[in-house]
C-alpha positions as a Python dict, from the first residue, in 0.01 Angstrom:
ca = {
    (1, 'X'): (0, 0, 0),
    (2, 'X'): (-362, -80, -97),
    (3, 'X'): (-559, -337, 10),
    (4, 'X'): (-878, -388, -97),
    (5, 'X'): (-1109, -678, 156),
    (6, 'X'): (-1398, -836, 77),
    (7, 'X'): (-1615, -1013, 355),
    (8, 'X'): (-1676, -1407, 208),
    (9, 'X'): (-1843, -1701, 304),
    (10, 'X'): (-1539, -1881, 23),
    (11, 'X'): (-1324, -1825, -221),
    (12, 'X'): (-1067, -1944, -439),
    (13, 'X'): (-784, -1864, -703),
    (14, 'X'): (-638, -2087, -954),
    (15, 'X'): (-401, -2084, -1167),
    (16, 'X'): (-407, -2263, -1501),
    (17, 'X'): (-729, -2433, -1365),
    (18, 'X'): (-564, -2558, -1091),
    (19, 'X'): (-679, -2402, -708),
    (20, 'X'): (-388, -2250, -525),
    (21, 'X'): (-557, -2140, -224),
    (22, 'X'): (-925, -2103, -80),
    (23, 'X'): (-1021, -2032, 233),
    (24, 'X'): (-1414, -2077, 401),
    (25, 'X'): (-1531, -1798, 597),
    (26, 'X'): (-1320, -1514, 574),
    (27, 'X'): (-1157, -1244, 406),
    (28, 'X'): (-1005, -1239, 38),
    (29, 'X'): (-756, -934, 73),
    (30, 'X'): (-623, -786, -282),
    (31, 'X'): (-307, -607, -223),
    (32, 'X'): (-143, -376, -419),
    (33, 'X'): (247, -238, -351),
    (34, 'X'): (317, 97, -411),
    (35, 'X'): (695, 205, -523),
    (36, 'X'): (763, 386, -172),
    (37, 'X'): (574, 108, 71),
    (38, 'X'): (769, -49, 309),
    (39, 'X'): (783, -323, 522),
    (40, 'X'): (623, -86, 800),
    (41, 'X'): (395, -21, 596),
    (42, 'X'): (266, -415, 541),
    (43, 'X'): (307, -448, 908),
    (44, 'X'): (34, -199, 941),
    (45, 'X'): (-153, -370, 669),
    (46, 'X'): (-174, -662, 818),
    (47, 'X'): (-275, -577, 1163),
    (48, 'X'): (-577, -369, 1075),
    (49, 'X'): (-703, -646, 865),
    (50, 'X'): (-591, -868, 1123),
    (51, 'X'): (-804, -642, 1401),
    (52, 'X'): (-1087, -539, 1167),
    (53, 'X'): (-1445, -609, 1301),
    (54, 'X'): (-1635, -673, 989),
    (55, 'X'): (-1806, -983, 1083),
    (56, 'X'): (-2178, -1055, 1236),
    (57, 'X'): (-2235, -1079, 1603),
    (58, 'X'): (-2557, -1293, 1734),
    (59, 'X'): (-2756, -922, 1641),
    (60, 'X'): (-2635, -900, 1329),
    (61, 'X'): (-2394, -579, 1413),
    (62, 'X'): (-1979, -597, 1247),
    (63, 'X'): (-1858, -650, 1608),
    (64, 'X'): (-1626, -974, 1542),
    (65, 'X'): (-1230, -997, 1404),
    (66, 'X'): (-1149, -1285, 1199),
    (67, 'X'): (-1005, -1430, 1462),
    (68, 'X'): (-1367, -1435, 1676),
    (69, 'X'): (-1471, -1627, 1372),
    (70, 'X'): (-1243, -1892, 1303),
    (71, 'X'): (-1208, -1728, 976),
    (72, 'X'): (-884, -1737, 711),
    (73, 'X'): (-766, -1501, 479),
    (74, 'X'): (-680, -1581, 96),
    (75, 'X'): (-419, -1294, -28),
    (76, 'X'): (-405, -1198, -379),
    (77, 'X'): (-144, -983, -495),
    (78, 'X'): (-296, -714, -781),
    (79, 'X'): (-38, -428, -874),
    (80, 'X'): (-342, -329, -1080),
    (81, 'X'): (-494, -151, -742),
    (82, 'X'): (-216, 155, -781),
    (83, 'X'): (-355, 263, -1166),
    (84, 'X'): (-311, 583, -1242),
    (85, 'X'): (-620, 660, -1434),
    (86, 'X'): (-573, 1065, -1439),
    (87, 'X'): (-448, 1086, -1801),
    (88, 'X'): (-591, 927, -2112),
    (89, 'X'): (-827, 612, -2135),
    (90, 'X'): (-485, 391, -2063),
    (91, 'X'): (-395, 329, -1759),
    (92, 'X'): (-56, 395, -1578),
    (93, 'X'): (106, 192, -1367),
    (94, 'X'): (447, 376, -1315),
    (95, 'X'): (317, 411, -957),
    (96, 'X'): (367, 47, -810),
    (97, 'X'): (636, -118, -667),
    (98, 'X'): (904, -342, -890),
    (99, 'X'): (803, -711, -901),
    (100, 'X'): (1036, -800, -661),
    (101, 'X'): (982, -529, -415),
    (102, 'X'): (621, -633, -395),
    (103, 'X'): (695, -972, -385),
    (104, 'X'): (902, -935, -63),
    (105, 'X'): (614, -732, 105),
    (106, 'X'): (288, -925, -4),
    (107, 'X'): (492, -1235, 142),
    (108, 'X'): (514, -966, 450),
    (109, 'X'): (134, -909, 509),
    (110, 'X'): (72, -1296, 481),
    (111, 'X'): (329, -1398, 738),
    (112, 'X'): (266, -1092, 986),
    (113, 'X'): (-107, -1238, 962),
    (114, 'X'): (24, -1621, 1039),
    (115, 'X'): (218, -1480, 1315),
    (116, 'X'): (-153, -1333, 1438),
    (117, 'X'): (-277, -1716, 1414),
    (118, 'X'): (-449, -1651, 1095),
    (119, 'X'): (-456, -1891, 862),
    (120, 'X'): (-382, -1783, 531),
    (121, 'X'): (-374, -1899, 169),
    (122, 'X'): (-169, -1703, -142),
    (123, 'X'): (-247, -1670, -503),
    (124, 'X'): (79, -1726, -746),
    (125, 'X'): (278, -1395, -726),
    (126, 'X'): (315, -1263, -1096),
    (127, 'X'): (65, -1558, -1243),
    (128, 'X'): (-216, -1482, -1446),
    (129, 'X'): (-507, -1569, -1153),
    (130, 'X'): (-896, -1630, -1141),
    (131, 'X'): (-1030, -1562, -803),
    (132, 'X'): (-1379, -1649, -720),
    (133, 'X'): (-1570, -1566, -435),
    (134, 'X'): (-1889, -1574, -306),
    (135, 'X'): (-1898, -1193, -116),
    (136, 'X'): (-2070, -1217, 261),
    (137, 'X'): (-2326, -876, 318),
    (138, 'X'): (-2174, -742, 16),
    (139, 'X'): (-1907, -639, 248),
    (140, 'X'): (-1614, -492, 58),
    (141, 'X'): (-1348, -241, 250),
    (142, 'X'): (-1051, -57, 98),
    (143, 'X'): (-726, -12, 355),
    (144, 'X'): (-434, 252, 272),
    (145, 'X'): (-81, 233, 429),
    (146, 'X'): (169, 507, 379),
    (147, 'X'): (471, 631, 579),
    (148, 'X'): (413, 247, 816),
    (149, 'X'): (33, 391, 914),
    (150, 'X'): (-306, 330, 802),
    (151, 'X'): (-404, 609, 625),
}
C-alpha cells in the first residue's frame, strides 16, 4: 500500500462539480492498493498517518499529530500510485489491487482513522475526481505498507 500525504491548510474533491468531501487543516492522504496488501497492511497505514508529527509547534518545528491540531483527513483513493513505469512510455498497472479489493481496504484506512477520533472525508471510490488543495510548508510525505508494516 502507498500513501502519498500532503500537509494542507484545505482541500476538496468533487465529483461532477459537486464537493464530496473537504476538510480545513489537515492532511489529504492519496492511497493506492497494491494486489498483495492486506487489511494489516491499512491498519498500519492508518496509524502512522494517524501518529505522524508533520505539523508546526509554537517554534515552527513538525512536533504535532493531527490530532494536536484539531486537524481532519480527506482520503482519496488513486490506484494510479502503484504504476509500473519500468517498460515503455505506457504505464502498467498490473500491479494494483482489483477494484473491489481496494475498495474494501481504502474504506479500512478511513475507518481505522475514525476509530483514532479523526475526522475524515472520502472521495467517490472508482469516480473520475478533482481534488484541490492548498499544500501547508509544501509538506508532502510518501508512506509504504507491506507484509502489515510500514516499510
Amino acid at each position: 500500500m502507498r500513501a502519498v500525504v500532503q500537509r494542507v491548510s484545505r482541500a476538496e474533491v468533487a465529483v461532477g462539480g459537486d464537493v464530496v468531501g473537504e476538510i480545513g487543516t489537515g492532511l489529504l492522504v492519496l492511497v493506492g492498493v497494491a494486489a498483495p496488501d492486506t487489511d494489516a497492511d491499512a491498519r498500519a497505514v492508518a496509524a502512522k498517518i494517524g501518529g505522524m508529527r508533520i505539523f508546526s509547534d509554537e517554534e515552527g518545528k513538525m512536533n504535532r499529530s493531527l490530532g494536536e491540531v484539531a486537524g481532519g483527513v480527506l482520503l482519496v483513493s488513486q490506484f494510479t500510485l502503484l504504476a509500473d513505469t519500468g517498460r515503455g512510455r505506457r504505464p502498467s498497472f498490473t500491479g494494483a489491487a482489483a477494484p473491489a479489493v481496494a475498495e474494501v481496504l481504502v474504506r479500512l484506512v478511513a475507518d481505522e482513522l475514525r476509530r483514532a477520533g479523526i475526522p475524515v472525508a472520502t472521495g467517490s471510490f472508482g469516480a473520475n475526481m478533482q481534488v484541490t488543495l492548498v499544500n501547508d510548508g509544501p509538506v508532502t510525505i510518501i508512506v509504504e505498507a507491506a507484509g502489515g508494516r510500514v516499510l
